[in-house]
Every structure is written in C-alpha cells, then in structure tokens.
C-alpha positions as CSV (number, residue, x, y, z in Angstrom):
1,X,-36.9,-42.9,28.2
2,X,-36.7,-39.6,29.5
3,X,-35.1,-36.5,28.5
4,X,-32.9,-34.3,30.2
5,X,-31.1,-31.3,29.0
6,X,-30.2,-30.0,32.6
7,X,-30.7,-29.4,36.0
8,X,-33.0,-27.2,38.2
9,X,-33.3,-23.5,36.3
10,X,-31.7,-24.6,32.8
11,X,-34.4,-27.8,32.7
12,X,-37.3,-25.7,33.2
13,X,-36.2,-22.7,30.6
14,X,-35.6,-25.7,28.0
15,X,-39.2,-27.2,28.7
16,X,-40.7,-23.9,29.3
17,X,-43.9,-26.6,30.9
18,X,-47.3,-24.8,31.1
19,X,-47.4,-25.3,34.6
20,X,-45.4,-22.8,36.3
21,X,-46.5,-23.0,39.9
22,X,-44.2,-26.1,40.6
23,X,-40.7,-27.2,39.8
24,X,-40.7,-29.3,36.7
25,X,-36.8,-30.5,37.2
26,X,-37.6,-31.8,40.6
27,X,-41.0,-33.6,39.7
28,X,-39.3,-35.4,36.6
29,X,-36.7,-35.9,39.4
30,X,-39.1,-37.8,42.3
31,X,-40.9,-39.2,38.8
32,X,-37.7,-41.1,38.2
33,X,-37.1,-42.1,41.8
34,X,-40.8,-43.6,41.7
35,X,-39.9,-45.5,38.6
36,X,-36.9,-47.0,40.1
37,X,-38.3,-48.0,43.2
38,X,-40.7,-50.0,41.1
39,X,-38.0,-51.7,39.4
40,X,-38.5,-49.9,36.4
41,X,-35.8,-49.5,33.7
42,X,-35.5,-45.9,33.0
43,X,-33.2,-44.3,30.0
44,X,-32.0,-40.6,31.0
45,X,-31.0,-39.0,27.5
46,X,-29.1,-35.9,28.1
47,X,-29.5,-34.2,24.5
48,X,-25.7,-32.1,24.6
49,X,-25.0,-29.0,22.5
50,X,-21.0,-29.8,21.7
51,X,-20.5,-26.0,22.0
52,X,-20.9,-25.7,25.3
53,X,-20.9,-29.3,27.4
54,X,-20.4,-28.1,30.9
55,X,-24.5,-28.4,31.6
56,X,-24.4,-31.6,30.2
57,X,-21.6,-32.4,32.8
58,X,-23.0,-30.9,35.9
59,X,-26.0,-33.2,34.5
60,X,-24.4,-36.3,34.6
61,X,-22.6,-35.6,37.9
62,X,-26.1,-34.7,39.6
63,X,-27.7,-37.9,38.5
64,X,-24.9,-40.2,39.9
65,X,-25.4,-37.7,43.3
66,X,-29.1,-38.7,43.6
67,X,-29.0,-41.9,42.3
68,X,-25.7,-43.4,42.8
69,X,-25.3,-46.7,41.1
70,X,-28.4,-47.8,40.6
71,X,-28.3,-50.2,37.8
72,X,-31.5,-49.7,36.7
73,X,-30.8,-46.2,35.7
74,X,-29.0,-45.8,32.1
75,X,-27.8,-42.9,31.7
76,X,-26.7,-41.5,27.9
77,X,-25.2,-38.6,25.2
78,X,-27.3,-37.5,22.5
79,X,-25.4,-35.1,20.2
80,X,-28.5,-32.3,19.0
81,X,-28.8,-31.4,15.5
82,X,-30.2,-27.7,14.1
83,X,-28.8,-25.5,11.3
84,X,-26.4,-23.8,13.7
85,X,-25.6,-26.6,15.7
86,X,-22.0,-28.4,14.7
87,X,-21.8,-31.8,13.4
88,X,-19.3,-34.5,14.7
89,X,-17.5,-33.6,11.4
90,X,-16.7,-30.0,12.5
91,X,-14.4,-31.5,15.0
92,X,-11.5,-34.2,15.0
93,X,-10.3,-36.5,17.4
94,X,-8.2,-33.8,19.2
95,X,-11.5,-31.8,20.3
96,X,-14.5,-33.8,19.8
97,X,-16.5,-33.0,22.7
98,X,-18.3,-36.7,22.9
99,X,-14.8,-38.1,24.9
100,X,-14.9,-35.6,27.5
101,X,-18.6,-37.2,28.0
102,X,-18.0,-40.3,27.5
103,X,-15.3,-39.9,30.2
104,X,-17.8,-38.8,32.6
105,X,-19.6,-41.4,31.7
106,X,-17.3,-44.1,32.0
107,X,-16.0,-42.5,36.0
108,X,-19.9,-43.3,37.0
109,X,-19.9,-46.3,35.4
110,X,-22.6,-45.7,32.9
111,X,-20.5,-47.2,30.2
112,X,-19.8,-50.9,31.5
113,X,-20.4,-52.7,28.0
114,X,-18.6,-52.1,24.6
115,X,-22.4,-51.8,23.4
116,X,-22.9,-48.7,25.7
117,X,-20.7,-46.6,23.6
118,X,-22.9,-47.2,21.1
119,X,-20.9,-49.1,18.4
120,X,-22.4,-52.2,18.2
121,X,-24.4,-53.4,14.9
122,X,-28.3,-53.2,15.0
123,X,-30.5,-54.4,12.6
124,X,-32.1,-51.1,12.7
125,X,-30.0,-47.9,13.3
126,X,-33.2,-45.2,12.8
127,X,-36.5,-46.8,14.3
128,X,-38.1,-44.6,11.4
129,X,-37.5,-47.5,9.1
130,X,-39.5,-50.2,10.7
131,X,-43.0,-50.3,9.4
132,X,-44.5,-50.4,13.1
133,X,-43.3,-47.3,14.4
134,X,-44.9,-43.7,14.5
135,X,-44.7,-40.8,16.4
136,X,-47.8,-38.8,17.5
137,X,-47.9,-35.6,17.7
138,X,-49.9,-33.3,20.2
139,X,-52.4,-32.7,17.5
140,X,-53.1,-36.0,16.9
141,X,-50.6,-35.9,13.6
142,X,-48.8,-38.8,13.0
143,X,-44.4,-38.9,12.0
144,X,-42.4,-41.2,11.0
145,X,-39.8,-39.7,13.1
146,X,-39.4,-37.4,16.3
147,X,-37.6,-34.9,13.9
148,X,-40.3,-34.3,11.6
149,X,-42.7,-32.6,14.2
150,X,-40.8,-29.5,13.2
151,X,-42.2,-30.1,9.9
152,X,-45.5,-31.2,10.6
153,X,-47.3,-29.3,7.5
154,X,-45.0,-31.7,5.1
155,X,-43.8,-34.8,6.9
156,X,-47.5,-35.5,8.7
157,X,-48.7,-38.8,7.2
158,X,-51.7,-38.9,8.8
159,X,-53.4,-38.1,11.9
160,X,-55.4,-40.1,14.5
161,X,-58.2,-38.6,14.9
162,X,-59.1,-38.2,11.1
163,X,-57.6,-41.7,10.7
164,X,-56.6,-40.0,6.7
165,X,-53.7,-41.5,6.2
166,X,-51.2,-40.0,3.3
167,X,-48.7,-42.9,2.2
168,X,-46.8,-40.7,-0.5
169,X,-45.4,-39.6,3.2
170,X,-44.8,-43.1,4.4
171,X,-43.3,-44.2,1.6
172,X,-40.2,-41.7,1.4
173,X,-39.0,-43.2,4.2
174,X,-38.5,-46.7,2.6
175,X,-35.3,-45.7,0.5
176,X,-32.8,-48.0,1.0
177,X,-29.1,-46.7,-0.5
178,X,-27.3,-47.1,2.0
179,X,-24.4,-48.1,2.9
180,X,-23.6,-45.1,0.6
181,X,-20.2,-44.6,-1.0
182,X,-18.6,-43.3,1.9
183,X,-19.2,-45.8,4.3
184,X,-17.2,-48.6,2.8
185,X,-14.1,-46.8,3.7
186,X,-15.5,-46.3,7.5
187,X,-14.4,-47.9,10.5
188,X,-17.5,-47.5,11.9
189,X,-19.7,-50.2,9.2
190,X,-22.0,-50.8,10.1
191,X,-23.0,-49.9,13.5
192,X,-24.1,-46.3,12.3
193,X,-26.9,-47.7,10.2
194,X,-25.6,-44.4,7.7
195,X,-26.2,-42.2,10.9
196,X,-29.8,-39.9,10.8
197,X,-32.4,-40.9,8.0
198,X,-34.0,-37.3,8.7
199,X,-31.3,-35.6,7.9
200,X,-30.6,-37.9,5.1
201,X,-33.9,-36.7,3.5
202,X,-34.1,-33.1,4.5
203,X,-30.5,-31.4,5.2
204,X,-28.1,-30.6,2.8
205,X,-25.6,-32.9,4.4
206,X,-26.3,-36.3,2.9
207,X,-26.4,-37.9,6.2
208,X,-25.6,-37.1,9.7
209,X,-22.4,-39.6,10.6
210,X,-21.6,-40.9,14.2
211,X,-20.0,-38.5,16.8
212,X,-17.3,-41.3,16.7
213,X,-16.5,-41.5,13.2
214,X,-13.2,-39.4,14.2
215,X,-12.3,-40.8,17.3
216,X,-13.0,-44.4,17.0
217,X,-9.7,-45.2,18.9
218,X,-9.4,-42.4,21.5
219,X,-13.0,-43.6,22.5
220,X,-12.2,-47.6,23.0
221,X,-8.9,-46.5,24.4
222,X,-10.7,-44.3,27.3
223,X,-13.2,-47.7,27.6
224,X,-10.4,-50.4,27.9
225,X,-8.0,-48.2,29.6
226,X,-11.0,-48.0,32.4
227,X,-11.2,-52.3,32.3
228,X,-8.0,-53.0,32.5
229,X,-7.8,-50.5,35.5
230,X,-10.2,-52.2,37.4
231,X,-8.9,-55.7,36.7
232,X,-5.6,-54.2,38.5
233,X,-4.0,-54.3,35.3
C-alpha cells in the first residue's frame, strides 16, 4: 500500500521527505511503475480532506493517465480524521463529498466489485484488534494502530529495541462493545465493524461511522447505474 495525498508540488509539501534534491512524487511514481512491471499488487490510498476534494480528483485522474487500466493497480478513498477535519456525519446524502469520489472512481473503473465500495462484512473492520498486528514506529516504539504514533508518549506499548513491552497498553484495545446501540438501527451492520477503534478510545465522538452511513443508496445507485450501463441496459 502506498499513500498518496497528491500530485507533483502538493505530494512533496505533504511529505516534506528529507531529501530535497530529487522529486519525491515522481520517484514514488517510477517506484510504482517498477512494482507493476513485476506483477506486483499495489494499493494507492488517496487520504481526501472532504473540504476541499478537487486534489484528490486531479489525483485519481493522473493515475488512470499514467497507468491506464492496469488491473494490478487498486486505486482507493480514505476520508482523514483530525479535530478540525469533518466527519461523514457533518454532511448528508445531498453533499457528502465521498460520491463525487466514488464517481471518479467508478468512470476509471476502480470500483468494478460491490466489495470495492467498501461495504462488504469482514471479520475484522480495524486490523488493531487482531493480536498479530503492530505498527513500528521510527523510533523503534511499537502501536497498536497507525493513529496512535501521534500519541506515542501514551499509546507506545513497547518498543523494539528495548524489547519492554507494557500490556496495560495492549490490553485497552481488547474491548469488545460493539455493535453499540446505534448500530442496530444502521443499514450499514455490520460491514463498518463500529467504524475507527482509535477514535472509539480517544475522541469524544464515541466512534467514527462510515462515510456511507448517509448515502447508502445514492452510492449503490451510482455503482449499478454504471453495470447496467455497460451490460447495454
């Protein structure tokens, strides 16, 4: 997986890479084109501020440019989350930003499967539930999520070098009320898993819900609108 917030100058500002005597956008670029010419699966997640889309557009359009259809390239919408960032629950079905994406998406053909919307059931929604997974950090600290290297005084559990591991910080992690309340009434049970276990723990919103929740329909309308279309329908 590889992440990509934009193209040429806004990449590069968003990295801000040590190494400022090349072009970081175009070597992640040729890095992809090597992987793919390998026959390596590659997964380009294009984190989106819904405020302002439009880089995330010109992203999507310059990756079907370079790459065409290459069907080993995936290429898929992250909605970011920050204190001054909107939730999918700021907006409703009439503006949520994710169908203009998805859109997008669906004209390259980057959405071919119902899965690829990203409303299909997994076992685990938050890979910071299953006992083998960590992040390291580039201290050496270990996370049980990508989210918690912002907080790496208090959600550290350990750290590889020191192999000290603290399991008070493992175990908070292993709660297990969900579904909560709410998601009984929700169209989207239970393919959101109860949506982000970080912010579950650590924002004052209980959890963070699916940029879908409030445009369930519009979304699978936009996806079998485009199958029927191509079945001359």
């Amino acid at each position: 997986q590889i992440t990509i917030d934009g193209i040429n100058d806004i990449y590069n500002k968003i990295k801000n890479y040590i190494y400022k005597d090349s072009n970081a956008f175009e070597r992640i670029m040729n890095n992809i084109e090597q992987l793919l010419s390998k026959n390596i699966y590659v997964n380009a997640r294009l984190n989106f501020n819904p405020v302002n889309i439009e880089p995330t557009l010109n992203t999507i359009d310059y990756l079907y440019n370079r790459f065409k259809d290459n069907e080993l390239l995936c290429v898929y919408v992250a909605w970011l989350n920050g204190e001054k960032i909107p939730t999918p629950m700021d907006y409703t079905k009439d503006n949520n930003p994710q169908l203009t994406l998805i859109k997008k998406l669906l004209d390259y053909n980057y959405i071919v499967d119902i899965e690829d919307l990203g409303i299909a059931p997994y076992l685990y929604g938050c890979a910071a539930l299953q006992d083998d997974f960590a992040v390291i950090g580039t201290e050496g600290n270990l996370y049980k999520c990508e989210h918690s290297v912002m907080d790496e005084e208090s959600d550290s559990f350990g750290n590889i070098f020191t192999m000290k591991i603290d399991q008070n910080n493992i175990k908070k992690w292993e709660f297990n009320d969900y579904p909560y309340e709410e998601c009984y009434e929700c169209q989207l049970l239970p393919s959101c898993q109860g949506g982000c276990k970080y912010a579950a723990l650590n924002s004052e919103k209980k959890y963070v819900c699916s940029p879908l929740k409030n445009c369930l329909k519009e979304a699978l309308y936009l996806f079998y609108n485009k199958k029927f279309k191509e079945k001359g329908e």
